[in-house]
GUFI-642282 format. One record per residue (C-alpha): residue number from 0; residue in three letters; x, y, z. Coordinates in Angstrom, 2 decimals. Each point is the difference from the previous one (the first is absolute). Layout:
! GUFI-642282
n NUM, res Ala, c1 X, c2 Y, c3 Z
...
//
This chain:
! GUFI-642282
n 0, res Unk, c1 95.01, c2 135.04, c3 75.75
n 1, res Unk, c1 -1.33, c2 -3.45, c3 0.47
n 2, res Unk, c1 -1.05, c2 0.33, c3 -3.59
n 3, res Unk, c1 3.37, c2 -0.04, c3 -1.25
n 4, res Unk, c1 1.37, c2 -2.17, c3 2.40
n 5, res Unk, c1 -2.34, c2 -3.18, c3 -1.32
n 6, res Unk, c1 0.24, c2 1.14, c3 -3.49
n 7, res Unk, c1 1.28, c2 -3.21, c3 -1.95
n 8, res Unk, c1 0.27, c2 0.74, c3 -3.39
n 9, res Unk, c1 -2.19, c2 -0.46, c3 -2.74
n 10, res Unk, c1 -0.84, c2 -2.33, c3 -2.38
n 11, res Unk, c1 -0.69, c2 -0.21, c3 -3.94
n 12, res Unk, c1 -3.38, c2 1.36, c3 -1.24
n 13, res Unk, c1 -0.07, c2 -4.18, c3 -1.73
n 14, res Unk, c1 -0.55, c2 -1.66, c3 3.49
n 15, res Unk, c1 -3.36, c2 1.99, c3 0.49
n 16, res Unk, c1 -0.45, c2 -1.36, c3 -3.15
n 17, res Unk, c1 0.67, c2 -3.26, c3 0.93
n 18, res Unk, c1 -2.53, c2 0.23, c3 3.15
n 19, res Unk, c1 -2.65, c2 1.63, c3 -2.39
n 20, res Unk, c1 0.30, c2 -3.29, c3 -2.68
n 21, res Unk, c1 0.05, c2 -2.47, c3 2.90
n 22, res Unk, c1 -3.31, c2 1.75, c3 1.70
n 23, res Unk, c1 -2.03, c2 -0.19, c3 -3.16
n 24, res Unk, c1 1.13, c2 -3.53, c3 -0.73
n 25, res Unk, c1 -0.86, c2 -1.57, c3 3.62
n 26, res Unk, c1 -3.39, c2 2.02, c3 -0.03
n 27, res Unk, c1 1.41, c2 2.25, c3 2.67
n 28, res Unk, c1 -1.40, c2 3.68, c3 0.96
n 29, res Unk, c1 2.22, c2 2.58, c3 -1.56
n 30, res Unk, c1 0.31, c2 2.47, c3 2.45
n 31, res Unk, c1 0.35, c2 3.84, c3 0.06
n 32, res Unk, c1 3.39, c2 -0.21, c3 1.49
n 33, res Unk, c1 1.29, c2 -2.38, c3 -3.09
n 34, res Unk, c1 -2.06, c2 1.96, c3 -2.44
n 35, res Unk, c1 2.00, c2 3.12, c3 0.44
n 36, res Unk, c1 3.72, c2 -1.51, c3 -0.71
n 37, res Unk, c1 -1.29, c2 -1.21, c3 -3.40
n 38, res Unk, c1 1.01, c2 2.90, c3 -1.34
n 39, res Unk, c1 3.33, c2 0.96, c3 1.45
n 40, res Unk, c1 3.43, c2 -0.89, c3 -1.03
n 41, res Unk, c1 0.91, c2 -0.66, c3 3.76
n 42, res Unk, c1 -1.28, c2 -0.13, c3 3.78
n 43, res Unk, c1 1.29, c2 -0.33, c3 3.30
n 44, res Unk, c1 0.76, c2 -3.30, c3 1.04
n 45, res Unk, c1 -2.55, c2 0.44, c3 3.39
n 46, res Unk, c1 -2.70, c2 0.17, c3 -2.49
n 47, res Unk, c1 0.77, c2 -3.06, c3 -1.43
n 48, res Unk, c1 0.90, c2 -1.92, c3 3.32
n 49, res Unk, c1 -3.54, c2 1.13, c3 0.68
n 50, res Unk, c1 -1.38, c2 -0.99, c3 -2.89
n 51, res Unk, c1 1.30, c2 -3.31, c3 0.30
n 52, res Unk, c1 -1.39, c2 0.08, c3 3.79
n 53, res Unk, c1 -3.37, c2 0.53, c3 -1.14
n 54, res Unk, c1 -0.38, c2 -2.63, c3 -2.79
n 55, res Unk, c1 1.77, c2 -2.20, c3 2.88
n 56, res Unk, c1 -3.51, c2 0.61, c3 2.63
n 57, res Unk, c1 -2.59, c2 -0.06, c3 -2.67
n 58, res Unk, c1 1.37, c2 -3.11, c3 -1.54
n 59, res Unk, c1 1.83, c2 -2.10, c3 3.37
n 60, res Unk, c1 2.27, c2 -2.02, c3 -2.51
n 61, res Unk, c1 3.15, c2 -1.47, c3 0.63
n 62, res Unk, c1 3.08, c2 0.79, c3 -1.96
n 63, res Unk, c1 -1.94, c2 3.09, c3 -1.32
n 64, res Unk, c1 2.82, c2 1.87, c3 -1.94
n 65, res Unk, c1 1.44, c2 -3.67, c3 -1.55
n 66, res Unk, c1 -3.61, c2 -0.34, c3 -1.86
n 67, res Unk, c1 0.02, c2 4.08, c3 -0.80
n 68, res Unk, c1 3.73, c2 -0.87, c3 -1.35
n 69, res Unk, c1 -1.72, c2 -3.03, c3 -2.23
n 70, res Unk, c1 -1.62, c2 3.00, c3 -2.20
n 71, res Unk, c1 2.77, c2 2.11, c3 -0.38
n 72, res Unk, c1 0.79, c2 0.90, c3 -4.00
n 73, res Unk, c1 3.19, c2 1.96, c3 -1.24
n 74, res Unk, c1 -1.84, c2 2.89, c3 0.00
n 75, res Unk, c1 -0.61, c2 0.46, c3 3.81
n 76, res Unk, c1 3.61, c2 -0.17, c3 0.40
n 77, res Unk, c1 0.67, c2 2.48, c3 -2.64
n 78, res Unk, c1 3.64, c2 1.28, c3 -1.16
n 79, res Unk, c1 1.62, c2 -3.31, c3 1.99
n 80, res Unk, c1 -2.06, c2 -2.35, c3 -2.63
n 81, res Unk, c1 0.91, c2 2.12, c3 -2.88
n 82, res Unk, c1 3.97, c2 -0.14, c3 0.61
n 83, res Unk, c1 -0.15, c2 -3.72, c3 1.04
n 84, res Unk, c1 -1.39, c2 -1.54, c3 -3.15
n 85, res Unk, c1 2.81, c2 -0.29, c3 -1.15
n 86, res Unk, c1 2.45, c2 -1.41, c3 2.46
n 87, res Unk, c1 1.66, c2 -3.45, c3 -1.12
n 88, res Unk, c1 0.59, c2 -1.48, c3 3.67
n 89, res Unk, c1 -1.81, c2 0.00, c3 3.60
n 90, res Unk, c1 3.46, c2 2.44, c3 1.22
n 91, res Unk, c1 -0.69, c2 2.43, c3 -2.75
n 92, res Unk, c1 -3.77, c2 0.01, c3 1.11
n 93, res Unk, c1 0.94, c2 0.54, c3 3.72
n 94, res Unk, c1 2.19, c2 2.24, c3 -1.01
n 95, res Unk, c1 -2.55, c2 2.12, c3 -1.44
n 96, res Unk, c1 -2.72, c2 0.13, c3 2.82
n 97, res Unk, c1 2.49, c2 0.91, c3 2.11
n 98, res Unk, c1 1.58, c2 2.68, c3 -2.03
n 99, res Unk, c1 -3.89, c2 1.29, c3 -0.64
n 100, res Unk, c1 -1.85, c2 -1.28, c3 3.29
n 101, res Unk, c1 -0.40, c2 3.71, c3 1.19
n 102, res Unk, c1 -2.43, c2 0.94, c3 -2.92
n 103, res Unk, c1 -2.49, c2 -2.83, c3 1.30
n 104, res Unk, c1 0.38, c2 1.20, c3 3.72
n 105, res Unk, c1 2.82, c2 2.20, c3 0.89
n 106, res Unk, c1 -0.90, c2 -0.03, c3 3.59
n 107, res Unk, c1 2.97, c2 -2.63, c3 1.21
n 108, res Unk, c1 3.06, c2 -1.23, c3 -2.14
n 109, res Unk, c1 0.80, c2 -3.51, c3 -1.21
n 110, res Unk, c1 2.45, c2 -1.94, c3 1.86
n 111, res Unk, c1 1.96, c2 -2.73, c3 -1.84
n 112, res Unk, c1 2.68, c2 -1.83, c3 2.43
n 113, res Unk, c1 1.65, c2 -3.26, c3 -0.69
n 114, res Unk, c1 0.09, c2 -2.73, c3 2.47
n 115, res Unk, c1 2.33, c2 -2.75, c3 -1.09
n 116, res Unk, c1 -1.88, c2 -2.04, c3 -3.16
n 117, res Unk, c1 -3.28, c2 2.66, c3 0.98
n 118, res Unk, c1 -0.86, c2 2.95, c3 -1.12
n 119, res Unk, c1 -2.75, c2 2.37, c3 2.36
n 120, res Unk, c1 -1.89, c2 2.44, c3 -1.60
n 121, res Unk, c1 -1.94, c2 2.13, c3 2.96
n 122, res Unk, c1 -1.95, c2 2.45, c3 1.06
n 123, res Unk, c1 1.11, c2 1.26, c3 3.59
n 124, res Unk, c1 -0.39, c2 4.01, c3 -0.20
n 125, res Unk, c1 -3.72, c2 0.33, c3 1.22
n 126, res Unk, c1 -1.30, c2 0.36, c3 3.45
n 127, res Unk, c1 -1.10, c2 -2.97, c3 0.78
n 128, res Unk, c1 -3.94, c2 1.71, c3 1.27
n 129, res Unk, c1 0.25, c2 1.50, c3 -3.37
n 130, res Unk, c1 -0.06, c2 -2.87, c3 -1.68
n 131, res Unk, c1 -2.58, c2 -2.93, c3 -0.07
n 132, res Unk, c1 0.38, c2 -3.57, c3 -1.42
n 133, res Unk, c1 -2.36, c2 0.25, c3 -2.60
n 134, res Unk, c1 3.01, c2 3.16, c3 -1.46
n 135, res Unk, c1 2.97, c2 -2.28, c3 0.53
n 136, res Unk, c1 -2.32, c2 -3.46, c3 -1.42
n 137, res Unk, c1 -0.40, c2 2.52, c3 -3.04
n 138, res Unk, c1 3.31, c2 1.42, c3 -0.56
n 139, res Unk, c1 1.66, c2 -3.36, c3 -0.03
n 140, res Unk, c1 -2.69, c2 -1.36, c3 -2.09
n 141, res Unk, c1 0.28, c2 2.65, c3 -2.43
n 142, res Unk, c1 3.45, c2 -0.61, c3 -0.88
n 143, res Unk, c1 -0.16, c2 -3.63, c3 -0.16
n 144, res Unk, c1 -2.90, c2 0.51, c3 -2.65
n 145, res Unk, c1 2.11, c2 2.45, c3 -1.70
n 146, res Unk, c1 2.66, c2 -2.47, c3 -0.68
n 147, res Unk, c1 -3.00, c2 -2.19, c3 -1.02
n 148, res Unk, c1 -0.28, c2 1.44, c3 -2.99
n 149, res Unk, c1 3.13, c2 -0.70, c3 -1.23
n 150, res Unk, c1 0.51, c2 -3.61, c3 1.16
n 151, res Unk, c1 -2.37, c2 -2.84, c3 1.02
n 152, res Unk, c1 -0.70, c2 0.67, c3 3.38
n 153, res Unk, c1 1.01, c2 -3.87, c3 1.60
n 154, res Unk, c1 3.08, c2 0.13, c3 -1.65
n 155, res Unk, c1 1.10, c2 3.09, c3 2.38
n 156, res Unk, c1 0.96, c2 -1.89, c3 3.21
n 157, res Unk, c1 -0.69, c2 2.11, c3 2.90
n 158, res Unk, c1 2.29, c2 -0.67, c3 3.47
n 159, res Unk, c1 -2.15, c2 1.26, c3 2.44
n 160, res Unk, c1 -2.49, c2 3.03, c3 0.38
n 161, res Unk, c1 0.37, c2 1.64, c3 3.55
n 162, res Unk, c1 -2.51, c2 2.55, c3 1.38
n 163, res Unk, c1 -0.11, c2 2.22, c3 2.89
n 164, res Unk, c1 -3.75, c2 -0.23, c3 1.32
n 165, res Unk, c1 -0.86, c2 -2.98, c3 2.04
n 166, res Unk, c1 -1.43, c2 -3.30, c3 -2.14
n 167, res Unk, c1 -3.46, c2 -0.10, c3 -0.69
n 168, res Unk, c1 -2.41, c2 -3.34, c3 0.69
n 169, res Unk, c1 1.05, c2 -1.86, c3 -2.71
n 170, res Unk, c1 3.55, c2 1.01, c3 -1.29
n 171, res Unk, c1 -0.42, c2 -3.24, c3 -2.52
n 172, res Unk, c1 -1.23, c2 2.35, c3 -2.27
n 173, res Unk, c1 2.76, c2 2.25, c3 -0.25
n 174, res Unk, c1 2.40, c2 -3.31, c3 -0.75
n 175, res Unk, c1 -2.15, c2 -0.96, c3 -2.75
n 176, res Unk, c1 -0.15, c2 3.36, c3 -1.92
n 177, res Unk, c1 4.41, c2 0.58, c3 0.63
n 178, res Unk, c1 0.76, c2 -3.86, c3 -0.43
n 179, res Unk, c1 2.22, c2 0.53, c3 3.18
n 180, res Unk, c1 0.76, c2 0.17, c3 3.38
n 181, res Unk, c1 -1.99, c2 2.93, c3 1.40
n 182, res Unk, c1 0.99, c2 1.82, c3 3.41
n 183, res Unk, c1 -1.60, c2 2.62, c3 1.84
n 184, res Unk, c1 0.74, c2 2.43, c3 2.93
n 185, res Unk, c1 3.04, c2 0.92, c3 -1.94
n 186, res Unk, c1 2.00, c2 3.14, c3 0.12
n 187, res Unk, c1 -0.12, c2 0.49, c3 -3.39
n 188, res Unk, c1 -2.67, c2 -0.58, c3 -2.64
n 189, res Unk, c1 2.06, c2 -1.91, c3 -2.40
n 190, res Unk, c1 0.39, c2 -2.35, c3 -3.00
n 191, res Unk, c1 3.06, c2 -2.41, c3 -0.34
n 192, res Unk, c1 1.01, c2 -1.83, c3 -3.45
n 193, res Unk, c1 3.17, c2 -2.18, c3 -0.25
n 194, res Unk, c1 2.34, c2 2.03, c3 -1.61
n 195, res Unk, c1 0.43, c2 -2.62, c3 -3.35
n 196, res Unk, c1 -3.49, c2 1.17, c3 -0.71
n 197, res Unk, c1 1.27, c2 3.07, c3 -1.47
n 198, res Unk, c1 1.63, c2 -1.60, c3 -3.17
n 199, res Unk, c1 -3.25, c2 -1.47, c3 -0.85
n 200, res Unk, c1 -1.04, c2 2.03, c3 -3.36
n 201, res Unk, c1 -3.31, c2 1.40, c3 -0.29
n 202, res Unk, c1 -2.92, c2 -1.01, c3 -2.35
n 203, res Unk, c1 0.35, c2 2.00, c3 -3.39
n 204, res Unk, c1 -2.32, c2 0.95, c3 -2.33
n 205, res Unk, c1 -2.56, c2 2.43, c3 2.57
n 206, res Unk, c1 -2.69, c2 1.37, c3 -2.45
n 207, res Unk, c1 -0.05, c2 3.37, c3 1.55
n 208, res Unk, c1 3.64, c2 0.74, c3 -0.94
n 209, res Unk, c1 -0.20, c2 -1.81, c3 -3.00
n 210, res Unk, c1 -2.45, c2 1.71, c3 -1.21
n 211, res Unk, c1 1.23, c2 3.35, c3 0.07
n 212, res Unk, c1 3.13, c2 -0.33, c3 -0.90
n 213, res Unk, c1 -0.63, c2 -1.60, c3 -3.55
n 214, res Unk, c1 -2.56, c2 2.79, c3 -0.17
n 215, res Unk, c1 2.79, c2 2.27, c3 0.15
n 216, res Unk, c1 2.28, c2 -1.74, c3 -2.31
n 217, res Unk, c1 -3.08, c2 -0.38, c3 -2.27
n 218, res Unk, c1 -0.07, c2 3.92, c3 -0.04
n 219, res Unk, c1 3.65, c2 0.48, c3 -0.11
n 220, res Unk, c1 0.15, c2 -2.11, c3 -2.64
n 221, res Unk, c1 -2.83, c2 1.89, c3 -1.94
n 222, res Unk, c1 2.89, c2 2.54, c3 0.30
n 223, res Unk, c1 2.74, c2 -1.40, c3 -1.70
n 224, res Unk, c1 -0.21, c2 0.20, c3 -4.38
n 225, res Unk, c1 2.22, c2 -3.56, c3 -0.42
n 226, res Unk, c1 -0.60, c2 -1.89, c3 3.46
n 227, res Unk, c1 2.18, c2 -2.87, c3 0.28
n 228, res Unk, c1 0.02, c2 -2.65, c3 2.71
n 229, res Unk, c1 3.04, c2 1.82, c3 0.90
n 230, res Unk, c1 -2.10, c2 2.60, c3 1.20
n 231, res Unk, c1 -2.90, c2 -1.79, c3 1.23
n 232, res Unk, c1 2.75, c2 -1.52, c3 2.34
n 233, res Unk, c1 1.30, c2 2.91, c3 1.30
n 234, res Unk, c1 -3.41, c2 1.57, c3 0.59
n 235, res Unk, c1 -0.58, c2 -2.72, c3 2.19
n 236, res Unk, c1 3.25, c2 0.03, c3 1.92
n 237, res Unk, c1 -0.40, c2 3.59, c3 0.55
n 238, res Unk, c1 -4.00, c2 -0.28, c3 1.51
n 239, res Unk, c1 1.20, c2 -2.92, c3 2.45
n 240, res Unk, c1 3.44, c2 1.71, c3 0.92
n 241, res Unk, c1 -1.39, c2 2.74, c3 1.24
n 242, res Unk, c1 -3.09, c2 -1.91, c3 2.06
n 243, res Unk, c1 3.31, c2 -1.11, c3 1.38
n 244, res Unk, c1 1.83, c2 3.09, c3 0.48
n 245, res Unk, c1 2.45, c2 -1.95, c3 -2.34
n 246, res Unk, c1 -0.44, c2 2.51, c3 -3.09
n 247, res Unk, c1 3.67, c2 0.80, c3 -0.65
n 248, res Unk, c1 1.59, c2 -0.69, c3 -3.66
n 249, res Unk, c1 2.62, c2 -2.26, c3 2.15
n 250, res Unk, c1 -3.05, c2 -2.25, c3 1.14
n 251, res Unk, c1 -1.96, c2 -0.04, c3 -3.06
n 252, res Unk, c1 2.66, c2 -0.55, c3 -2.68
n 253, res Unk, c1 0.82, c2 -3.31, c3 2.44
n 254, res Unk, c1 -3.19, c2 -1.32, c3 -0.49
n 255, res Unk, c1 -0.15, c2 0.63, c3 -3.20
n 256, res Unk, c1 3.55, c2 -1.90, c3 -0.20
n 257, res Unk, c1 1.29, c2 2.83, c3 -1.43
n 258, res Unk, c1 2.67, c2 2.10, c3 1.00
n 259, res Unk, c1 -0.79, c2 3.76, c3 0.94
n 260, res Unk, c1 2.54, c2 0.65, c3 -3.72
n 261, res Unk, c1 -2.30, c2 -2.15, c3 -1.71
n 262, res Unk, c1 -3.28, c2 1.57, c3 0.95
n 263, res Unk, c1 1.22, c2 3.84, c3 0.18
n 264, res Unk, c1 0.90, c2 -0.63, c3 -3.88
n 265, res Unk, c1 -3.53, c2 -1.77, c3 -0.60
n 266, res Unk, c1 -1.80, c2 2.66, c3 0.97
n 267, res Unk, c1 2.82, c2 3.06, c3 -1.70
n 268, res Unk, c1 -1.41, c2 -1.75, c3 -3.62
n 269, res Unk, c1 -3.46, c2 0.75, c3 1.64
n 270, res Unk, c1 0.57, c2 3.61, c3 0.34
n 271, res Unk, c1 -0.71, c2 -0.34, c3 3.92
n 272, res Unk, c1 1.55, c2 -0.48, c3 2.94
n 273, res Unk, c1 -0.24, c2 -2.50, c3 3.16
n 274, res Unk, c1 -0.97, c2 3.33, c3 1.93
n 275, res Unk, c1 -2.57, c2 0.53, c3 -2.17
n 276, res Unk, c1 -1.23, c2 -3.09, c3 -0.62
n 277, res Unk, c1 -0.58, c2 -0.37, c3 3.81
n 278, res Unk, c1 -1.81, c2 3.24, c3 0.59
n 279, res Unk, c1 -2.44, c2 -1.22, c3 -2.67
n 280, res Unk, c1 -0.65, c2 -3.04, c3 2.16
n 281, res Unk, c1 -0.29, c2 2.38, c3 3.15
n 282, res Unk, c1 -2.54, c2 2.19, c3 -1.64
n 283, res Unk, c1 -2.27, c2 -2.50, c3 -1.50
n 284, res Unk, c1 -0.03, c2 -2.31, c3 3.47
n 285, res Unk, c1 -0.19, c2 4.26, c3 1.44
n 286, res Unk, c1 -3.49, c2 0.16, c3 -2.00
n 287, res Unk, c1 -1.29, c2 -3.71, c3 0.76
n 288, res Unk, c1 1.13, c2 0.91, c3 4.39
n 289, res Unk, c1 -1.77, c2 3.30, c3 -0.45
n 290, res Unk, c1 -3.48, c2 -2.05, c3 -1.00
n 291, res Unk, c1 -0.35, c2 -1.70, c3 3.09
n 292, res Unk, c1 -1.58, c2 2.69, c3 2.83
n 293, res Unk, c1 1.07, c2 -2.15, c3 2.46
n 294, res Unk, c1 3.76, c2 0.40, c3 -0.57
n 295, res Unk, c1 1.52, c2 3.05, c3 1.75
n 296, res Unk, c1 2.50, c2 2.07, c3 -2.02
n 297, res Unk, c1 2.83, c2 -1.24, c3 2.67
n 298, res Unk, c1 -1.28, c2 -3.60, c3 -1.03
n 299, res Unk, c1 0.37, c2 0.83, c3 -3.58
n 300, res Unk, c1 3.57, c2 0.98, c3 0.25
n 301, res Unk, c1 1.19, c2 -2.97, c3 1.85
n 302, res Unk, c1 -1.73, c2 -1.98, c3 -2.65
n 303, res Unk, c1 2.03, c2 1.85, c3 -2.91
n 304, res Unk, c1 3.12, c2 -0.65, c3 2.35
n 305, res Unk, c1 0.77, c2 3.82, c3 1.06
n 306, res Unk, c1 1.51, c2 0.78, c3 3.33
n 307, res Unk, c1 -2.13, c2 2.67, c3 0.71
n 308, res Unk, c1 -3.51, c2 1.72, c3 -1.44
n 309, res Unk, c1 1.28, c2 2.78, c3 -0.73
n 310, res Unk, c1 2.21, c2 -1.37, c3 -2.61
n 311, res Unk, c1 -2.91, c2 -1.74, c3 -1.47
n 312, res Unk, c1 -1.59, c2 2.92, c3 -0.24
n 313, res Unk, c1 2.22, c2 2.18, c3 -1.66
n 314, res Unk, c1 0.74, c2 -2.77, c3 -2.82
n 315, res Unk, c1 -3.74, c2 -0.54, c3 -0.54
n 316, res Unk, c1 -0.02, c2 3.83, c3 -0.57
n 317, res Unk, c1 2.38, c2 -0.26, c3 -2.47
n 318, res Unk, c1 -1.77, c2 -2.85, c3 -1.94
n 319, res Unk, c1 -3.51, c2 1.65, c3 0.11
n 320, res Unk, c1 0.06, c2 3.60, c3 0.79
n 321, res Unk, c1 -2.11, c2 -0.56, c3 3.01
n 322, res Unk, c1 0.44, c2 -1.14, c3 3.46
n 323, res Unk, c1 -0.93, c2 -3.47, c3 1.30
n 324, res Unk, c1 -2.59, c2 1.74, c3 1.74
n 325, res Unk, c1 -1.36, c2 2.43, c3 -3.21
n 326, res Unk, c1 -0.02, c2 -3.14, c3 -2.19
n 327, res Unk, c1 -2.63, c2 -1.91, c3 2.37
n 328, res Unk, c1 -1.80, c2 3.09, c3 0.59
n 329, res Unk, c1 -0.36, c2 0.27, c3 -3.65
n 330, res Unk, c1 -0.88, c2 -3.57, c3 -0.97
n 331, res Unk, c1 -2.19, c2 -0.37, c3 3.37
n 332, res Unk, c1 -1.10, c2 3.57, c3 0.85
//
């Protein structure tokens, strides 16, 4: 019973990951404990507070989880990374770690609240013995290194950074890393931005997106007898609309300032259809998903923008003649 009782959620398979990179590169001992999540998709969140404890005795340093945060790449964070390279402001990108925050620990929700010209983004759910500060300096960390990726990091201003363990020696430390006021012995482990931060648009141009998606429009081009740069556009549109969940012919005919008359009759001389068109882009970004072993098939289909796996499923199917599941097996064994 007290099993389930102090059972906090778990966290994704990325963050052991994370631990396992940082280890090697500070010379640390990789021990059995971290050895064994290298290979699963999740694990409980106790495994990684104690994880985290351990690397906190053998190495005594301050601000442990902010230097752990400092090596963090899009691929410890997983499906969150993936959907956010391709937001256009710091709201969209908040947005999206909060819609998604569950698939990197699922353990305690988000909480966004405004307070006048703030806005407080928390953790509070947790048991406060459950928890250490080394968790919280990490999870805040985390998602202010997330965002890093999209914009330079000084140009996010930062309110103030509360947390709910008491302050260590020298809480300088902490003010120097968050370029604000830092507070501890709070009730809630929190961040706090000014709320005009969120109009501030992101950097563009993130290789990791980039790449793929002219990848894809390379292939889907490949496709087409006559390509135009008609076409080229509207692959485009269609691979970044639905990053966005913004995939409808509504949404894509606007940015191609176009109206949805206009485009339906483009693609009638084409012999196809928007419908079509689309579920070309979802299969080929379907096959590209399906190569990475570390994306989950639930991952996959919030990538390709469907409400539910099993949806993905049945449509990949229909493309392939196999299941999600059958086509790894086959290409991986």
């Amino acid at each position: 019973m007290q099993r389930f009782k102090d059972y906090t959620g778990s966290v994704y398979g990325g963050l052991g990951h994370l631990l396992y990179a940082y280890s090697q590169a500070k010379g640390l001992v990789i021990s059995e404990k971290l050895q064994q999540v290298q290979n699963l998709e999740r694990f409980d969140f106790s495994i990684f507070r104690d994880l985290l404890t351990d690397m906190q005795q053998h190495t005594q340093m301050l601000a442990l989880g902010l230097d752990i945060a400092d090596s963090v790449q899009p691929k410890h964070l997983g499906i969150i990374a993936y959907i956010a390279l391709s937001c256009n402001t710091l709201a969209e990108a908040l947005q999206r770690y909060y819609d998604f925050h569950r698939l990197i620990y699922d353990g305690s929700p988000l909480h966004v609240n405004i307070l006048g010209d703030y806005l407080a983004i928390g953790w509070g759910d947790i048991p406060f013995h459950l928890t250490t500060q080394v968790t919280h300096e990490l999870a805040i960390a985390l998602m202010l290194q997330f965002l890093k990726y999209f914009m330079d990091f000084d140009d996010i201003h930062v309110h103030e950074v509360h947390f709910v363990h008491p302050a260590p020696k020298n809480t300088a430390l902490y003010e120097q890393y968050f370029h604000c006021k830092v507070r501890f012995s709070q009730p809630v482990a929190q961040i706090i931005l000014p709320v005009s931060e969120l109009a501030k648009s992101l950097r563009q141009g993130d290789q990791t997106l980039q790449n793929l998606l002219m990848q894809q429009a390379r292939s889907l081009l490949d496709k087409l007898p006559h390509s135009t740069q008609m076409d080229q556009r509207l692959q485009q549109a269609i691979l970044t609309g639905i990053q966005k969940n913004l995939y409808q012919i509504e949404a894509i005919a606007q940015q191609l300032n176009m109206s949805v008359r206009q485009l339906q009759r483009h693609l009638q001389q084409q012999g196809t259809t928007y419908q079509q068109r689309m579920q070309e882009v979802r299969h080929l970004l379907a096959v590209q998903y399906l190569k990475d072993p570390h994306l989950s098939l639930q991952e996959i289909a919030l990538l390709l923008s469907y409400s539910e796996q099993s949806a993905f499923q049945r449509a990949f199917k229909k493309w392939t003649g196999s299941t999600p599941q059958q086509w790894r097996q086959q290409q991986y064994g």
